[in-house]
N, C-alpha and C positions, 0 to 999 in steps of 0.2 A: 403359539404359532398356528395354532387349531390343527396340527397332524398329531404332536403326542398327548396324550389325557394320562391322567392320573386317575385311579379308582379310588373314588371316594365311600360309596356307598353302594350295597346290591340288596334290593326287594325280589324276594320270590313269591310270588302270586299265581295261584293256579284258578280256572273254574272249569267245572263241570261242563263236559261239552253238549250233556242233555238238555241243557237248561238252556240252550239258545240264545235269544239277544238278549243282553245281559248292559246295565250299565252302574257306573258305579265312582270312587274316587279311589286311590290310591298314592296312601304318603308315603317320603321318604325322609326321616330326620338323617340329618349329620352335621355336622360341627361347622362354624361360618368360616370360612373360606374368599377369599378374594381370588375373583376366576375370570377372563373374559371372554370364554367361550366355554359351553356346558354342553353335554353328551347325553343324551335319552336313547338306552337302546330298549326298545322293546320288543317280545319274540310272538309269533303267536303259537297259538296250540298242533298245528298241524292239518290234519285232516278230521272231517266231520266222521263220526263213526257211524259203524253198519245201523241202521234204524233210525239213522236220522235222515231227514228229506234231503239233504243236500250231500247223501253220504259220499264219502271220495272225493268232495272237493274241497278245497284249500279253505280254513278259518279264516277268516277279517277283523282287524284291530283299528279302529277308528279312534283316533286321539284326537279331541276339538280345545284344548288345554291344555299348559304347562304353566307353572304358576312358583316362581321363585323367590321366596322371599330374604 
């Protein structure tokens, strides 16, 4: 009905918020499933820390892919 999900799978993934822009992949296995509609949540890290140029303001998560095989 795309309002209830079922939880199928949680990845925790952390980075370093020193290390700035950052890019990368991240999997998720789980068991196949017939679904027709799927859930990506993803969080960001928060705020940039003290020492960093853009301290106190909000982290950005740019996702240019989803890829379900």
């Amino acid at each position: 009905d795309g309002k209830k999900y079922t939880l199928h799978a949680v990845r925790e993934h952390s980075v370093n918020a020193d290390e700035g822009v950052r890019s990368g992949e991240v999997q998720v296995e789980m068991p196949p499933k017939k679904a027709r509609y799927v859930k990506v949540r993803v969080r960001n890290g928060g705020v940039w820390p003290e020492g960093h140029p853009a301290a106190g303001a909000a982290t950005w998560i740019f996702v240019d892919e989803i890829c379900i095989d």
